[in-house]
C-alpha positions, 0 to 999 in steps of 0.5 A: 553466790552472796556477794557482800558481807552485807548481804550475808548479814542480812541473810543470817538476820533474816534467820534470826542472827543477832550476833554475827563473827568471822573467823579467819582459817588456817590450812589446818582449819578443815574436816581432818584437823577440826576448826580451832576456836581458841587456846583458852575457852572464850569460845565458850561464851560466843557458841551456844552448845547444849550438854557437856559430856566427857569422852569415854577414849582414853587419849593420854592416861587413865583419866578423861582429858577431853569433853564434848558438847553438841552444837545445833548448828546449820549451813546457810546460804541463797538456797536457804539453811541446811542442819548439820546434825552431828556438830559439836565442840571438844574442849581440851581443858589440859592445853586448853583450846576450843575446837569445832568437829562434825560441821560436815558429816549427815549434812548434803547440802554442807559446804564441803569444797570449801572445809575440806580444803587447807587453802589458805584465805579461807573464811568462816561466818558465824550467826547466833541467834537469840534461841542459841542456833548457830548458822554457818557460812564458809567463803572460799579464799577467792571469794568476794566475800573473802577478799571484802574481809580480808580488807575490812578495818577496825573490825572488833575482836573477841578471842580468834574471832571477828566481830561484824555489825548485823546493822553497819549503818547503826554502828558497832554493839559497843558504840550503840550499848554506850550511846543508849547509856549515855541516853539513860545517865542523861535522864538522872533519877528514874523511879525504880521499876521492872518489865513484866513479861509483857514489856510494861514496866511496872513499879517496884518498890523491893530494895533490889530494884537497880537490876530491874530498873536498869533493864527496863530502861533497855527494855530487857525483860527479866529472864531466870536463865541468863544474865540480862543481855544487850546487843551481845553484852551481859549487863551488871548493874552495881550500887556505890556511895556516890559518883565520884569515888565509886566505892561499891556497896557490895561485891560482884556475884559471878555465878549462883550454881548448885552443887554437882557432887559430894555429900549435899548432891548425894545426900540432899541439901538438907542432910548437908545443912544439918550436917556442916551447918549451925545454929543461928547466931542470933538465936533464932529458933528452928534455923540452922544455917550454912554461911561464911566466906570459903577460898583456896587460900583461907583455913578450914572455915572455924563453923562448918570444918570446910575447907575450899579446894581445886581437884584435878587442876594443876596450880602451876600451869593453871589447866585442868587435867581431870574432867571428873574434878572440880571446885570442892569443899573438904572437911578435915578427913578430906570427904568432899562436902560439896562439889561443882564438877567442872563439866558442871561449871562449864554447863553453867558457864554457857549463861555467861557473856564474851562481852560485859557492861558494869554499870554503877547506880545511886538509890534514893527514896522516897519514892525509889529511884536510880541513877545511872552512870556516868562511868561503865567498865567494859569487860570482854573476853571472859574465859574459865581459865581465868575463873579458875585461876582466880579461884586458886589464888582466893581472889574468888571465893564461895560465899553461901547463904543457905538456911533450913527454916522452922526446923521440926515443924510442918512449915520447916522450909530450905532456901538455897543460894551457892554463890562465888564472888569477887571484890569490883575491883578484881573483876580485871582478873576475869577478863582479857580486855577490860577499859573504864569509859566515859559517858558523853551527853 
């Protein structure tokens, strides 16, 4: 038997746990009524989960009303890890809530005794790795484990969720994410630079270079899935005018995906652009381009005919109620131009972060270089209700750059980029817990 949450920490790293969390079960926390994760979708942005597929049951009405995703999930303990092939998430978009299904069936080796009980006391650990694998462990309410939970302080908390230092003696993420920052603003400006793949830094001489120069520092390798990650937090780097009034030069970027839906998915992008885009204002020739700002709040778009809309989601209660609907973007007889389907969206989300750092630079040159700090906004507990309700009210809103190039000629060429974004200063509305904080060196 493990004894300590120390031990079992150093059992879940040993397996490759980076993050590790506690949830505290309710007697209707078992095999019958599923593992609640939470009334909104921070979940999401803990458990890694693969493809999201709608439920062809027919629970309350005509339309699909619940999704399911699988989780690659195993069972740990002294004996070693034990996979749990049939576990996944259902996603209630119309409450909303997270839970967990299948942690039991097709594994011999699960912890049975403990999960298909209603005790009260009950506690369930989570590892995440850094491949996306989640490992189990569930500790009886007359554990020692248990107990040593139950009387532990101070412990960090994401959504239903406790969060436990892999490391104790170095500290929490957020104290050892900020001390590397403080670290790294006392080092002032910082010749712009990227991190190959084999973790040399390399001089950069692109505009771009805050991001990389940023990640470098922390010794992120630039990766074309995710957002850069540290210690659980998604890192974002920002440039302003100058340190004290920290005026961004441009807004935040908070998710890049492709359409799912709609003419530009079924016809292809470039019938899409000759269709709603335009010639280049600037009199290029052979470009036609697709640009401008679309929300929910604005009229239909005066070069393209579009307009931004929410299918399937109810504006007064904020909650989805068709699977099937999505982010879409109308023209004037109502045919959907482009559409980010929501099982989309929520496919899209699993690159986002429960937690994340805003970090603000100033550039100079020649040559390039940065300066990071001295003040980070911490933001945690990112849910996709919150993006969507953002969405409805236009505080989000799409902001395309999509161009068809040498148009008519053997080099014609499409660059895509779909983008939504938000003013820095609206970021608060993305989060549950967001707090400005002073770097001390």
């Amino acid at each position: 038997m493990i004894g300590t949450i120390d031990a079992l920490a150093g059992l879940m790293r040993q397996d490759g746990a980076i993050r590790i969390y506690a949830k505290k079960l309710a007697p209707n926390d078992n095999t019958k009524n599923q593992v609640y994760l939470g009334g909104d979708f921070t979940a999401l942005n803990i458990i890694p989960y693969g493809d999201i597929g709608t439920d062809d049951t027919k629970l309350a009405g005509s339309v699909r009303d619940r999704a399911k995703a699988h989780v690659r999930f195993w069972w740990v303990d002294e004996n070693g890890h034990h996979k749990a092939p049939n576990a996944q998430l259902i996603l209630y978009p119309k409450y909303p809530e997270v839970r967990m299904s299948g942690f039991l069936k097709g594994c011999r080796n699960a912890p049975a005794d403990v999960m298909r009980v209603r005790d009260e006391g009950r506690v369930l650990f989570l590892g995440i790795t850094g491949e996306g694998r989640v490992l189990g462990y569930a500790a009886a309410a007359d554990s020692p484990l248990a107990r040593e939970l139950y009387s532990r302080e101070g412990l960090e908390e994401v959504g239903v969720f406790l969060e436990l230092p892999t490391m104790p003696e170095a500290g929490s993420t957020k104290e050892r994410l900020l001390a590397v920052l403080a670290a790294i603003y006392a080092k002032h400006w910082i010749r712009s630079q990227k991190l190959g793949a084999d973790g040399i830094a390399r001089p950069y001489t692109a505009r771009n270079g805050g991001g990389y120069t940023l990640e470098a520092e922390l010794g992120i390798s630039p990766n074309g899935y995710s957002e850069p990650d540290y210690l659980g937090w998604e890192i974002k780097q920002y440039a302003v005018t100058d340190f004290d009034n920290f005026r961004p030069t441009s807004p935040v970027t908070l998710l890049t995906p492709e359409p799912t839906g709609g003419y530009y998915r079924d016809q292809g992008v470039d019938a899409f652009v000759r269709r709603f885009g335009y010639a280049d204002k600037r009199g290029k020739a052979g470009r036609i381009n697709f640009g401008g700002i679309y929300s929910s709040i604005r009229p239909y778009h005066g070069d393209t005919g579009l307009q931004l809309r929410l299918t399937g989601y109810d504006f007064d209660t904020g909650k989805i109620f068709d699977l099937d609907g999505g982010i879409a973007l109308l023209d004037h007889n109502e045919e959907v131009a482009a559409l980010w389907k929501y099982t989309g969206i929520l496919e899209h989300w699993k690159r986002k972060h429960a937690q994340a750092a805003y970090v603000p630079s100033l550039f100079r040159k020649p040559p390039p270089e940065y300066w990071f700090g001295p003040k980070v906004l911490l933001c945690e507990e990112t849910d996709l209700t919150l993006f969507l309700r953002a969405i409805a009210n236009g505080t989000i809103y799409y902001d395309p750059a999509i161009k068809l190039e040498n148009d008519g000629t053997p080099s014609m060429s499409i660059k895509r980029r779909s983008q939504f974004r938000i003013r820095h200063d609206q970021l608060g509305s993305m989060y549950h817990k967001t707090e400005l904080v002073e770097l001390h060196i």
